[in-house]
N, C-alpha and C positions, 0 to 999 in steps of 0.2 A: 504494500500500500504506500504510493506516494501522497506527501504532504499540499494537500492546495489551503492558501490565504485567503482570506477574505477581506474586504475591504469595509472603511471606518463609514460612521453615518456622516452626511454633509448636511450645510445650515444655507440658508440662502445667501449668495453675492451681494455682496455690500453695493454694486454697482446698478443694482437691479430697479427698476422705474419702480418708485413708491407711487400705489393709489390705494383709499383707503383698503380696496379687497386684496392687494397684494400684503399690505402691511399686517390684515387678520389672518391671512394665510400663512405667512411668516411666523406669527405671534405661534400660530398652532402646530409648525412644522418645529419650532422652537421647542415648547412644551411637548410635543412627542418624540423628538430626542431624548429629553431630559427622563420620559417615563423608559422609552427604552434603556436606556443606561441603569436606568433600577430594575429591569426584569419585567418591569410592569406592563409585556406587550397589549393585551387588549385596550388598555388608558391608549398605547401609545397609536395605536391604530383608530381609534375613533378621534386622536388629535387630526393623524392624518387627509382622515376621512373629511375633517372640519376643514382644513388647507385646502383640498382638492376641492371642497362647494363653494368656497369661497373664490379659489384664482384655478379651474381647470386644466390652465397650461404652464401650472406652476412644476418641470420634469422633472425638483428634487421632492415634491410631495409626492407623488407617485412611485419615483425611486426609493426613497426611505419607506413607503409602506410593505415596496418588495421586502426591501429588508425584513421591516416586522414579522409578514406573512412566512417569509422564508425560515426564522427564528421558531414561527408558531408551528411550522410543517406543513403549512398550506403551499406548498409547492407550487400546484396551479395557480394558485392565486399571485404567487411573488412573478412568476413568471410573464403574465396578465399584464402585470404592474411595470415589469420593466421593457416590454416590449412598446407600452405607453411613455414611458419615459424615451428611450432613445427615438421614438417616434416626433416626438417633443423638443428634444434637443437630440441630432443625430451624432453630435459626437462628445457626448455623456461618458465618457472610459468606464467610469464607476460602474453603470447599467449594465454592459455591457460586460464586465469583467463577474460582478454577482450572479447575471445569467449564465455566463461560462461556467462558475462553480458547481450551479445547480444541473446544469447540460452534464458535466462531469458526474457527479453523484449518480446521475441517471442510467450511467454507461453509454451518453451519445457523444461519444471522445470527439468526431468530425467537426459537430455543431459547436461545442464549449472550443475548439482552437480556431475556430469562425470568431466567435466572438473575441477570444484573448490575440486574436489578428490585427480587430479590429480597437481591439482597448491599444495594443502596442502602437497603432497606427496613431492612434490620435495623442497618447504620452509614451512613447518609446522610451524618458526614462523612467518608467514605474516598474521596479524589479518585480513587484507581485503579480503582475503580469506576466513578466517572461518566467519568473518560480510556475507559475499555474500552465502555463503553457509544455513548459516541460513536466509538468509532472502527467499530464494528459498525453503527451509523448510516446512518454514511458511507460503510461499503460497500452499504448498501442503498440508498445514492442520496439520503437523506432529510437533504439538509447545513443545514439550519436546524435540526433537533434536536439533530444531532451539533456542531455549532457551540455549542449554548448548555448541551450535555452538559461540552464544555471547556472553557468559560467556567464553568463553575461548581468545575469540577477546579481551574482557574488561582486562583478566587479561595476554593478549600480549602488548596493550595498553592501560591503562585505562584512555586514554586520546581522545579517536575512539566515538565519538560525537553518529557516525548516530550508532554505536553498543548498546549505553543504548538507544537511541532512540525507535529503536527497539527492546529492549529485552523490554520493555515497553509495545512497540504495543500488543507485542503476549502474555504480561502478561495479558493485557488489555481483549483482547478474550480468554482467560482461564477464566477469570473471578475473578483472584486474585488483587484487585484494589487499595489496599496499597502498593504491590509490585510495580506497575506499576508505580504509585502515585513517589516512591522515586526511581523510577530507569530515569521517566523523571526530576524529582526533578535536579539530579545529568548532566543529560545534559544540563539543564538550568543554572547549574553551570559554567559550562564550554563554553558553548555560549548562552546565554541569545537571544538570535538571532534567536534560531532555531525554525522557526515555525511550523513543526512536533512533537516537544517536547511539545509546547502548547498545539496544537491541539489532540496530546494522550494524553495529562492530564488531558484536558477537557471530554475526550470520558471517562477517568476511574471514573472522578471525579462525571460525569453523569451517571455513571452505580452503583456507591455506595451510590447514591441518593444525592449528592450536586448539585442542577441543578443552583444555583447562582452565586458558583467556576468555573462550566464548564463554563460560558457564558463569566465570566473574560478570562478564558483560552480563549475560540474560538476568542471573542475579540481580542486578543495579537494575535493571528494564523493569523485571518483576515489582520490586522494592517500591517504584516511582509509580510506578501504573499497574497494581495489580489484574485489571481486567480485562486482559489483551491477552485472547486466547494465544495466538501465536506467539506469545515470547513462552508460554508454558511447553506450549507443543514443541518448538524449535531447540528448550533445553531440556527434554526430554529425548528428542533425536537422539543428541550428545550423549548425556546418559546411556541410552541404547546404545550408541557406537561406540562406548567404554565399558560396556559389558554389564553395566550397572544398572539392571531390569527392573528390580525393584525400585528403583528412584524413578525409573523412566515411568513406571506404569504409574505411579503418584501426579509425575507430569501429565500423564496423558487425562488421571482423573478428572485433575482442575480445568484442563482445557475443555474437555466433554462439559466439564457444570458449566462452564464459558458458553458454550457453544454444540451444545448436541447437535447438529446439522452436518458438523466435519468429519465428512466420510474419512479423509484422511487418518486422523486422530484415532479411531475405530479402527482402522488397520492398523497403523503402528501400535498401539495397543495389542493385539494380537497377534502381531509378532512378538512382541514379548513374553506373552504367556504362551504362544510357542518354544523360546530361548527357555522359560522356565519347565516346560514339560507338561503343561497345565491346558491340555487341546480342547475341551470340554469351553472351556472361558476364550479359547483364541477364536474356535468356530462362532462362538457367540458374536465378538465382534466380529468379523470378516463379516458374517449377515445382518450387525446392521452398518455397515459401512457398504455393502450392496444396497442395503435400502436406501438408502441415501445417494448414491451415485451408481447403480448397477452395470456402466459401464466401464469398470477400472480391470484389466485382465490381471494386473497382478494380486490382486484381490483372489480371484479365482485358483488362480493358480497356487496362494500360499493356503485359502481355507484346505485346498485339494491335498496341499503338504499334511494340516492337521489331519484329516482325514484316513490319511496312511498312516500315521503313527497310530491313529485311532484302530487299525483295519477293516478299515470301510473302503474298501480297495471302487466296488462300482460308484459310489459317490463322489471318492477322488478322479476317476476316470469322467466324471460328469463335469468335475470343475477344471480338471483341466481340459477338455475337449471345449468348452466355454472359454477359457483362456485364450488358446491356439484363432479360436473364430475371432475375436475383439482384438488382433495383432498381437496377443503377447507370448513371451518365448520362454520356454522351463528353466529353470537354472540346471548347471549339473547336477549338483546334488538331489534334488529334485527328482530329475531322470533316473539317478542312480537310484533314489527309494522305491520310484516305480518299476522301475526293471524288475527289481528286487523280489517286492510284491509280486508280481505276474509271474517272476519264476519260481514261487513258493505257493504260488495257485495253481499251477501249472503241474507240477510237482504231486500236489495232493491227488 
């Protein structure tokens, strides 16, 4: 998960023609800032509601209500709002860059870099811009853009936290893991706080084969932000690839109370209590981590492992011919148990 910004509430231009309806509009966009800085969104929404009956083509009443609604979870509704606002003033950056967020959240990565196109276009230097742009990038898989989207964020600000954060992250999935190493280095500089920053340092530090740095890292991540399933999941990995099951399978507990949805988490889980001997508990999860995602072949194929230990030889034979169909391929060992099996059925 890359970090996107969001941008501050605005008050109206000093420059702006006073008539009495724009000055009540003002009055109201004023005291609806002021409710929203307290939490108070509904107050702050019927401020704005008062702004917009009073001056219609007032773009920052309209735009701040996006806000509010966006705050509230009215999605549709913030979006409403700010597609009136930049209608209003068509080169409003602010409108345009909060609709990119929500475009983003949505998973419509094309449309939110439409808008952060078009926020650049109009303030090319607002790093929160080029930070959001790359992080929309980077979900699109395209990390040499989004790399030199926060490289240019870092040297607007190099003071933009979640920017080396994430140039971090996407160094991290390239697979350059010193880069990554001192690009989170450098936000933990700057806020020691950040448990995103841990938590990619830990995932670099674990992919360049320190799995007893990474654990310190997820450690601090956990510490700072206990509910983030994936820093559990991801130091439970470690755990598992230290041989160290029974810590892993604790990992994977917390994560599941996180997040019962992560078919993942369910199978690494059951590879464990495969490592422990404990097939009964591995099959369990392997089915519901099919439930949850019944397309994963390596699922298939390790419930198939349990299964042999168990000697349920036609059942293994079912998951892995299921395996083999969805692309995936046996391990040796694997092969070896089955072999095994068949020539000891064979045999009888």
């Amino acid at each position: 998960m890359l970090l996107i910004l969001v941008t501050t509430l605005m008050s109206f231009d000093d420059t702006t023609a006073q008539t009495s309806r724009t000055s009540s509009a003002r009055s109201y966009v004023e005291r609806g800032n002021s409710w929203l800085k307290k939490g108070e969104i509904e107050r702050a929404i019927a401020d704005y509601d008062l702004a917009i009956a009073f001056d219609s083509g007032a773009a920052i009443a309209w735009r701040n209500r996006g806000v509010a609604r966006q705050m509230k979870g009215d999605l549709a509704g913030a979006l409403s709002d700010y597609a009136r606002a930049t209608e209003l003033n068509p080169r409003y950056a602010d409108a345009y860059l909060d609709r990119g967020v929500i475009r983003y959240s949505e998973g419509q990565y094309d449309a939110a870099i439409s808008d952060f196109n078009k926020a650049i276009e109009i303030n090319p230097r607002d790093a929160t811009a080029w930070n959001n742009r790359g992080s929309t990038r980077g979900e699109q898989g395209n990390y040499d853009a989004a790399i030199a989207d926060f490289t240019q964020a870092i040297k607007l600000d190099s003071r933009n936290v979640e920017a080396w954060v994430n140039r971090c992250s996407v160094r991290y999935r390239q697979g350059t893991y010193d880069a990554a190493i001192a690009d989170c280095d450098r936000a933990l500089k700057l806020n020691p706080r950040h448990a995103f920053a841990w938590y990619y340092r830990g995932l670099a530090r674990q992919g360049k084969g320190d799995p007893d740095d990474a654990i310190v890292d997820f450690d601090r991540a956990i510490t700072l932000d206990p509910q983030q399933a994936y820093f559990y999941f991801n130091r439970g990995g470690v755990w598992y690839q230290k041989g160290e099951f029974g810590r892993a399978i604790i990992d994977f507990d917390h994560t599941l109370a996180l997040d019962r949805n992560l078919a993942e988490a369910w199978s690494h889980r059951g590879l464990a209590w495969v490592a422990k001997q404990d097939y009964s508990r591995a099959i369990a999860d392997f089915d519901m981590a099919l439930k949850f995602n019944p397309g994963l072949p390596d699922v298939h194929c390790n419930r198939g492992v349990a299964r042999l230990y168990q000697g349920k030889l036609e059942e293994a034979e079912a998951d892995f011919g299921r395996c083999r169909e969805l692309g995936g391929v046996l391990k040796p060992e694997a092969e070896r148990l089955w072999r095994e099996a068949r020539r000891k059925r064979t045999a009888k």
